[in-house]
C-alpha positions in Angstrom: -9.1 7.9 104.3 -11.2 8.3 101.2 -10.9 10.3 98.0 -14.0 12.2 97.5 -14.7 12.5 93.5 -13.6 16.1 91.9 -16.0 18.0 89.8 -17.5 16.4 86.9 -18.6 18.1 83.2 -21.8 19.3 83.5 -22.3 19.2 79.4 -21.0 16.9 77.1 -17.7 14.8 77.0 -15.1 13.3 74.7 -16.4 10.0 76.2 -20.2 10.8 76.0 -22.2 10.0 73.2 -23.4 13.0 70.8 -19.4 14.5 72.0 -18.4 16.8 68.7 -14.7 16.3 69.8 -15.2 12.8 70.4 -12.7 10.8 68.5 -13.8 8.1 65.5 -12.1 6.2 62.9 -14.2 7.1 60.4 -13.1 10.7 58.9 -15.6 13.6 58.4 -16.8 15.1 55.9 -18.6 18.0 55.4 -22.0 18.5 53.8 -22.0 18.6 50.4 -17.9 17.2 50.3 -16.9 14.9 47.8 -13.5 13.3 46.2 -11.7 15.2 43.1 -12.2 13.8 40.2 -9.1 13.1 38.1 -9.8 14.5 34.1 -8.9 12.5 31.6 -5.8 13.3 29.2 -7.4 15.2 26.4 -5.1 13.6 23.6 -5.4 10.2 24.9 -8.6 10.2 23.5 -7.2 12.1 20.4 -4.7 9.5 19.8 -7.3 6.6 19.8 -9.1 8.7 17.1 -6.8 9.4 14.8 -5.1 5.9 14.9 -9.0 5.0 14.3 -9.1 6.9 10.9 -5.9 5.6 9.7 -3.5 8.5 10.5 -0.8 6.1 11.9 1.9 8.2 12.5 0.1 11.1 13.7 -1.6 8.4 16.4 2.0 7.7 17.6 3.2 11.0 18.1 -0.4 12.2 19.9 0.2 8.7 22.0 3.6 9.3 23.1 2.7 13.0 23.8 -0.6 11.3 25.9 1.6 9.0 27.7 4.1 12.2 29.3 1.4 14.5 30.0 -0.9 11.9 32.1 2.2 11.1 34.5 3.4 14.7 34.4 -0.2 15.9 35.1 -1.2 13.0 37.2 -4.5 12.7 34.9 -6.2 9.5 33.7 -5.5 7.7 30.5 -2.5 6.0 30.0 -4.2 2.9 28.7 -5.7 4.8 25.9 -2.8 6.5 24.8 -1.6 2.9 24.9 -4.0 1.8 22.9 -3.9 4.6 20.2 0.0 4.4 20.2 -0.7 0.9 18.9 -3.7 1.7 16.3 -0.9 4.2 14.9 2.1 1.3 14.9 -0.8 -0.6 12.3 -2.0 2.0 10.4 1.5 3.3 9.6 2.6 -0.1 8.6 -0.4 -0.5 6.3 0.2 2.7 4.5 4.2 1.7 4.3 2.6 -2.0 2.7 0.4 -0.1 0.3 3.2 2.6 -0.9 6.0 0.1 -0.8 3.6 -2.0 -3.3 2.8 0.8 -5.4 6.1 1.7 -5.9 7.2 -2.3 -6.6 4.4 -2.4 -9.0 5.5 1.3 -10.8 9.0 -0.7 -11.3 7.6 -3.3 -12.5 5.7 -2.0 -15.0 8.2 0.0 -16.0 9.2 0.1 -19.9 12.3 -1.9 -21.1 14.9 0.2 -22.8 15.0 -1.9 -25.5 16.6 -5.3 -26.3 17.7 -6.6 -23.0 21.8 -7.7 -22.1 19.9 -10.9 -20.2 17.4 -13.1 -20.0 14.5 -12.2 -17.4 11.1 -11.7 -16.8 9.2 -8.6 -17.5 5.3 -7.8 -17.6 3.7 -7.4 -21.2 3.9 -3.6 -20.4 7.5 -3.0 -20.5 7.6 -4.3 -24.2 8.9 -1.6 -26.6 10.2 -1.8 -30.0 13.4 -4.3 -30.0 12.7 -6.7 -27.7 12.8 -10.4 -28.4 11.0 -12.9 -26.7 12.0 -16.5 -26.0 8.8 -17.9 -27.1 5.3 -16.6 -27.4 2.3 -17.2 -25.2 -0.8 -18.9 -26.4 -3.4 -17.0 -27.3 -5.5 -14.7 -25.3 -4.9 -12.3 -22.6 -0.5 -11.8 -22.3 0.7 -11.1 -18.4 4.3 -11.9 -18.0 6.7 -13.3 -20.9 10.7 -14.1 -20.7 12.9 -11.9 -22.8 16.4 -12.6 -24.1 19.0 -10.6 -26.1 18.2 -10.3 -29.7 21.6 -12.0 -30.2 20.2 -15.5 -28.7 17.7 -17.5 -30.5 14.2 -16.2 -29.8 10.7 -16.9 -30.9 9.6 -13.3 -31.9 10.4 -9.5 -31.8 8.7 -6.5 -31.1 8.8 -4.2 -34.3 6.5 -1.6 -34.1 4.0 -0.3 -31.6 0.3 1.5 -31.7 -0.2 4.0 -29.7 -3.9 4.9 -28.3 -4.9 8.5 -27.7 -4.7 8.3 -23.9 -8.7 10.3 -23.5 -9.9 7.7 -25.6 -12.9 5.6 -24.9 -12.4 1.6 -24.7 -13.0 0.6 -28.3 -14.4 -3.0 -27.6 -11.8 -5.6 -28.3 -12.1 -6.8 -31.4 -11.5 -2.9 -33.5 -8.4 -2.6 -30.6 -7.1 -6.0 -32.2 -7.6 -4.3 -35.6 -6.3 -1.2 -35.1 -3.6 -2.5 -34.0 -3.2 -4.9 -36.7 -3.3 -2.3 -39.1 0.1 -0.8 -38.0 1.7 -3.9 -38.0 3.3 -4.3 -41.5 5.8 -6.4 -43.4 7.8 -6.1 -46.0 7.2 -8.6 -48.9 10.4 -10.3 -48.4 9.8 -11.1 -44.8 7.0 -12.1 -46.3 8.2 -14.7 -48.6 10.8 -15.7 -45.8 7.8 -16.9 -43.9 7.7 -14.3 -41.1 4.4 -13.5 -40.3 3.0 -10.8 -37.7 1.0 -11.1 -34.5 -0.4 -8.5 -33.0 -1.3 -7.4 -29.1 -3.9 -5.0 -28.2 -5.1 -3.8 -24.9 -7.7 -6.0 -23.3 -10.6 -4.0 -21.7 -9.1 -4.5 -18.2 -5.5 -3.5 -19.0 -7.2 -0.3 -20.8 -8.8 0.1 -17.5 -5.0 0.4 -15.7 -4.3 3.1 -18.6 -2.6 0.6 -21.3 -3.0 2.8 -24.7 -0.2 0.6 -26.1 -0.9 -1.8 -28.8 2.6 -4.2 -29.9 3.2 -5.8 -33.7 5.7 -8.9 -33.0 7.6 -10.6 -36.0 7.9 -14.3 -35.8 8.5 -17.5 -38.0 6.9 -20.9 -37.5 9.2 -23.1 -35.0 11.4 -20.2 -33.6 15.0 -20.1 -33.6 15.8 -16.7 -34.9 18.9 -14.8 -34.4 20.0 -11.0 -34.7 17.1 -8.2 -35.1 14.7 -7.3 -37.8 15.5 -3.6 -36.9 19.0 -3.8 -37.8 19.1 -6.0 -40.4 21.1 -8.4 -38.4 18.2 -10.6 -38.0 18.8 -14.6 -39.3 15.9 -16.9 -39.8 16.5 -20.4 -39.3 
């Protein structure tokens, strides 16, 4: 007994080739179809920017913000917000550096209140009227010297000071040396004691930091003077 074969598709088949329904690994795509593409996080690039120009913390905040919104938002550019996170961690750190040195240099440079309780060092722009100074500097251009109390032997004191006008144009240093000299009088018994003045004037490059502060310093040959002009406690040796 034989099986005759049933009826057979006239028109195309899932097995046939050219079969629409036909199945296939590959998937279809439609004309004219093609994959999303995922933007990238608007203040990422903002972040790299900014941290570009220097606004470090700014570049932090925008990074940090960056970082949330591409996995909230499933959005491209985590690696930049990365990377402008850390241009913002250096450029604060510079601009911390440069105001943390501005404001060590401000101190430093600030003036004395008058004869000192120790000995220390202090710039030659913190002198005022009173100081005294363990010894004095060779000649020429004055940066930092040691002060001492008045009471201990020292080389010299500060006894008067010139004052510029501070719109005043840079004299040339020889008539700053002489104007300053010319406020820096004795009396004639220092005098005959052998005290003798010395004088310190701006030099053109301290002028150009805003020095407008000329000093008149007492001093005797050798040192070893105790107690202050000023007060008329002063004992030369």
């Amino acid at each position: 007994m034989s099986a005759a074969p049933g009826p057979q598709p006239s028109g195309p088949g899932p097995d046939r080739p050219g079969d629409p329904f036909a199945s296939s690994a590959e998937p279809y795509y439609a004309p004219g179809w093609e994959d999303p593409v995922v933007p990238t996080e608007p203040t990422a690039w903002a972040s790299v920017v900014v941290g570009a120009l220097g606004g470090g913390p700014v570049a932090v905040v925008l990074g940090l913000v960056a970082r949330a919104r591409v996995r909230s938002r499933r959005r491209r550019g985590r690696r930049l917000a990365l990377a402008g996170i850390a241009l913002g961690v250096l450029g604060t750190l510079a601009w911390t550096g440069v105001v943390l040195g501005s404001v060590l240099t401000s101190r430093a440079e600030r003036p004395l209140a008058g004869d000192v309780d120790s000995r220390r060092e202090v710039h030659a722009r913190q002198l005022v009227t009173g100081v005294c100074l363990a010894e004095l500097p060779p000649d020429g251009a004055v940066d930092t010297v040691t002060a001492v109390p008045c009471a201990d032997p020292h080389a010299a004191e500060v006894v008067t000071q010139y004052a510029f006008s501070r719109d005043a144009i840079w004299p040339g240093q020889e008539p700053a040396d002489a104007r300053v000299a010319s406020a820096c009088a004795l009396s004639p018994v220092e005098v005959e004691q052998g005290v003798r003045p010395v004088t310190w004037a701006p030099t053109e490059e301290s002028w150009g930091r805003g020095d407008r502060t000329g000093l008149c310093l007492a001093t005797v040959e050798g040192g070893g003077i105790t107690g202050s002009f000023l007060d008329g406690s002063v004992a030369l040796p």
